[in-house]
C-alpha positions as MATLAB code, in Angstrom:
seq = 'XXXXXXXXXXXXXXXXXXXXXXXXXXXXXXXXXXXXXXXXXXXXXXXXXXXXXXXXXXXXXXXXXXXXXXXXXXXXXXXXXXXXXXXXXXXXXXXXXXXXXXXXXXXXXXXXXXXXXXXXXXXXXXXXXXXXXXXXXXXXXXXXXXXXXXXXXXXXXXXXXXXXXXXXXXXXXXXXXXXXXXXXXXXXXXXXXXXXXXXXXXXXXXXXXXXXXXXXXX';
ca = [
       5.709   20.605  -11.321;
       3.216   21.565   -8.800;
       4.422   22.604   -5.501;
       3.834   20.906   -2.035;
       1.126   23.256   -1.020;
      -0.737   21.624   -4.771;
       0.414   18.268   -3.419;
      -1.162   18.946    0.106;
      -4.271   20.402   -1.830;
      -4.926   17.450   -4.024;
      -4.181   14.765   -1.202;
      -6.086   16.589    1.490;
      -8.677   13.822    2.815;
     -12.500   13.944    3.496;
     -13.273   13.804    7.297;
     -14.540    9.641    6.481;
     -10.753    9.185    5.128;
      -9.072   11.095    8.157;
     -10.646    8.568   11.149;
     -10.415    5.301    8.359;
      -8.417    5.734    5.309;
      -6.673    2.481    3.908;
      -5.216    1.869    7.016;
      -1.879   -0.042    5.763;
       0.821   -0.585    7.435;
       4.400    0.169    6.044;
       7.921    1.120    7.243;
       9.884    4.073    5.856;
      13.736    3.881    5.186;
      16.562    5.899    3.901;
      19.970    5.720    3.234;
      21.526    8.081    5.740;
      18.904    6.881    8.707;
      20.181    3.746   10.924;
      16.288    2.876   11.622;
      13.121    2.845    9.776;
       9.903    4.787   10.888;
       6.535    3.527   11.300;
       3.602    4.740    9.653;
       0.267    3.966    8.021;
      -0.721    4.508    4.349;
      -4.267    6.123    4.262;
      -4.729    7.327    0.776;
      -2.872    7.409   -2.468;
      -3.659    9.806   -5.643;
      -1.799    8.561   -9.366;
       1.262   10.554   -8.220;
       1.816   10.299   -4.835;
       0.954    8.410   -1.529;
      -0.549   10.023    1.939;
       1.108    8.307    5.032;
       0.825    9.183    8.791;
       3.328    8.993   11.023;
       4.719   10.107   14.448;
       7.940   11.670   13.058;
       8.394   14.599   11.031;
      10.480   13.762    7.522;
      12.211   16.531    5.831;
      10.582   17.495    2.346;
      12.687   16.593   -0.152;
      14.307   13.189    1.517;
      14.357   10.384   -0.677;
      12.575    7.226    0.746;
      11.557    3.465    0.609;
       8.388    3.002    1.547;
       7.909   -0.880    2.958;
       4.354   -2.711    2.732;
       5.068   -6.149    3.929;
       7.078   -7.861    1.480;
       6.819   -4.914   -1.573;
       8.533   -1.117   -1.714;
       8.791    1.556   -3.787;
      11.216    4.934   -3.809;
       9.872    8.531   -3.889;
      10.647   11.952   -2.539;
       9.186   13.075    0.550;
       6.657   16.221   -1.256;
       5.567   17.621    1.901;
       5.678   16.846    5.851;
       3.606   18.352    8.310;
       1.987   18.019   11.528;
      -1.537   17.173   11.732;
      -2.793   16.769   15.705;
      -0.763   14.319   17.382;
       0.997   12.572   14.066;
       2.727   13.852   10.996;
       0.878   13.920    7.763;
       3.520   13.486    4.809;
       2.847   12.768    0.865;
       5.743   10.580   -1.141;
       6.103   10.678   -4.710;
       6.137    7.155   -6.775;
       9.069    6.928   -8.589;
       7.234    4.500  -11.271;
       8.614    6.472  -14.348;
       8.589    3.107  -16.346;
       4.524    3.343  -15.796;
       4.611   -0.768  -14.984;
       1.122   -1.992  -15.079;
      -0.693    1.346  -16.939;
      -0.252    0.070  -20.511;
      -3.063   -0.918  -22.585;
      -3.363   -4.791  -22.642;
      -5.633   -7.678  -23.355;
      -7.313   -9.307  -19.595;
      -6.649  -12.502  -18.983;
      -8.540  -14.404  -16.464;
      -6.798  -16.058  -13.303;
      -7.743  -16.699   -9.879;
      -5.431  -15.319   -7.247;
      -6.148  -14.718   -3.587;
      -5.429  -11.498   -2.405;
      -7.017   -8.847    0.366;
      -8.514   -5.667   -0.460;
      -7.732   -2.792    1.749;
     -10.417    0.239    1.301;
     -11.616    3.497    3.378;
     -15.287    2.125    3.139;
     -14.233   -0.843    5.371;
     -13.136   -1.761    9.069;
      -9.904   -3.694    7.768;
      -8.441   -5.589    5.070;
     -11.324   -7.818    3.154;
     -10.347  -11.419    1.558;
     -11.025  -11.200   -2.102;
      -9.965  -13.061   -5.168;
      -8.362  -10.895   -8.087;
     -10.314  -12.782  -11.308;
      -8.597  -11.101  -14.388;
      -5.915   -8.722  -15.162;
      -4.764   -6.568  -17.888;
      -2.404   -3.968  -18.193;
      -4.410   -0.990  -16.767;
      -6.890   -2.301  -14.689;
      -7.854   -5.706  -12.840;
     -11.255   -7.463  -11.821;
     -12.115   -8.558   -8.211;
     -14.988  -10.348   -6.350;
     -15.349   -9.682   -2.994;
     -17.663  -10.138   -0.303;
     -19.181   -6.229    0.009;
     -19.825   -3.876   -2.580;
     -16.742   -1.359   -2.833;
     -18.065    2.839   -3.874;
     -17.133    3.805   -7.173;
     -14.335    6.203   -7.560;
     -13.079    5.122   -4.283;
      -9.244    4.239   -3.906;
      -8.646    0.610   -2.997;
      -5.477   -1.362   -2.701;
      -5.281   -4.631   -3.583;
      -2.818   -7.236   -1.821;
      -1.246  -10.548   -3.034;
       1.789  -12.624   -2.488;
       3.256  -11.628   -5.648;
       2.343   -7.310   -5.709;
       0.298   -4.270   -4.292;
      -2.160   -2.797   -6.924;
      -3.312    0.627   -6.181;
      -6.573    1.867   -8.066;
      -9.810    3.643   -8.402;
     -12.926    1.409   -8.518;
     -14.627    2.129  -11.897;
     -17.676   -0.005  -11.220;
     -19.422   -2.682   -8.532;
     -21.696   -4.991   -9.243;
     -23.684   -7.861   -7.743;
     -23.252  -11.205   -8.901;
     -23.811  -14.757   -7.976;
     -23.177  -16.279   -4.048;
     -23.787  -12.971   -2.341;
     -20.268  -11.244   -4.037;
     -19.274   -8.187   -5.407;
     -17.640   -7.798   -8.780;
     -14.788   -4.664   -9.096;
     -13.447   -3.384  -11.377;
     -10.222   -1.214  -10.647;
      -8.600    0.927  -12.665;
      -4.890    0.675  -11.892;
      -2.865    3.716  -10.844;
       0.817    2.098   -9.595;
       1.724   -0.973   -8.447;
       4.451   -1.861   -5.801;
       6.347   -4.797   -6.664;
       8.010   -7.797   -4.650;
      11.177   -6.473   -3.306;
      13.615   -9.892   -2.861;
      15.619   -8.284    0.190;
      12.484   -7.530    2.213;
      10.786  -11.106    1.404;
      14.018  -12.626    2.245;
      14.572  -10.796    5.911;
      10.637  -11.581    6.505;
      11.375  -15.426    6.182;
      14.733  -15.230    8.203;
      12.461  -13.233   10.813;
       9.568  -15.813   10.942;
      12.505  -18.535   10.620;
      14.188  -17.382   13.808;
      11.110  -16.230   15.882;
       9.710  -20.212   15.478;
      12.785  -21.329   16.924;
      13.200  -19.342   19.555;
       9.553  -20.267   20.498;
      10.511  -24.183   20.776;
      13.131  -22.772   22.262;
      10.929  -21.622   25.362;
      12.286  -17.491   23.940;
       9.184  -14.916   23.893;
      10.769  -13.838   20.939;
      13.765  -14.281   18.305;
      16.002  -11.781   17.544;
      15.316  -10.495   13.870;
      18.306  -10.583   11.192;
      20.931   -8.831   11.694;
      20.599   -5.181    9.451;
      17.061   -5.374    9.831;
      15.551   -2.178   11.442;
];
């Protein structure tokens, strides 16, 4: 089991990573808090993801880590400050290893958005197959090899390494990404989101700047 100092070690980003990084947003939860804290996902390694925040977590706390509609649990390895925010690695608790087994790709066209440290933002891109340890994408820029990447659609978040890039027809970019974990739909989260947009459109017609959000929803 390595220690947080080998977690910190491992996870510890290049300078390009520290001013960019993935730059997702998610929401952090636990049981015994009565709000969630914001932070920003900027780089993942297979065990563990790197988040910044503005509060310090105690290491050890077990977590749910919200991205839009999807979570996944873990263990807070390490929090610590790092100039004005709080750098702090989670643990996936993905013991069941969905989506690393070794399976055929199939081919299917899905819409998703690709969220890398080589870009400005989140880039449209369509996921084209998908097998058990890996998935293909085309995309509009060419992505660098062994660069992490996460990969958004409405059903999951795929987090991977980019194996290869290559140029192919109408000016795209084909990618291949080696999965690492991937953070599922979570039904409570996708439900409160709809009640959310639900009430917030009718407090618009309703001449309200905005709705009130669910009640239990922090």
């Amino acid at each position: 089991m390595l220690g947080w100092m080998d977690w910190r070690f491992c996870m510890s980003p290049s300078p390009e990573k520290t001013t960019r990084g993935l730059q997702m947003e998610a929401r952090i939860t636990a049981p015994t808090w009565e709000i969630g804290i914001s932070a920003v996902v900027q780089d993942f390694t297979p065990g563990a993801v790197m988040l910044v925040l503005d509060d310090e977590i105690a290491a050890g706390t077990h977590v749910t880590v919200q991205l839009k509609t999807c979570s996944f649990a873990g263990d807070v390895l390490f929090c610590a400050r790092k100039g004005s925010s709080y750098e702090a690695h989670v643990s996936f608790d993905d013991t069941d290893g969905v989506g690393l087994r070794r399976t055929p790709r199939f081919p299917v066209r899905i819409p998703a958005r690709a969220f890398s440290s080589s870009s400005e933002g989140p880039l449209e891109c369509t996921i084209v197959d998908i097998s058990g340890e890996g998935l293909g994408i085309d995309i509009a820029v060419a992505l660098p090899m062994q660069s992490n990447v996460a990969v958004q659609s409405e059903e999951s978040i795929a987090l991977g390494e980019v194996r290869h890039c290559r140029k192919i027809a109408n000016g795209l970019y084909r990618a291949g990404v080696q999965l690492r974990h991937i953070v599922t739909k979570d039904p409570e989260l996708e439900k409160a989101s709809a009640e959310s947009g639900w009430m917030n459109k009718l407090g618009a017609r309703l001449g309200r700047k905005k709705a009130e959000r669910p009640k239990g929803w922090s």
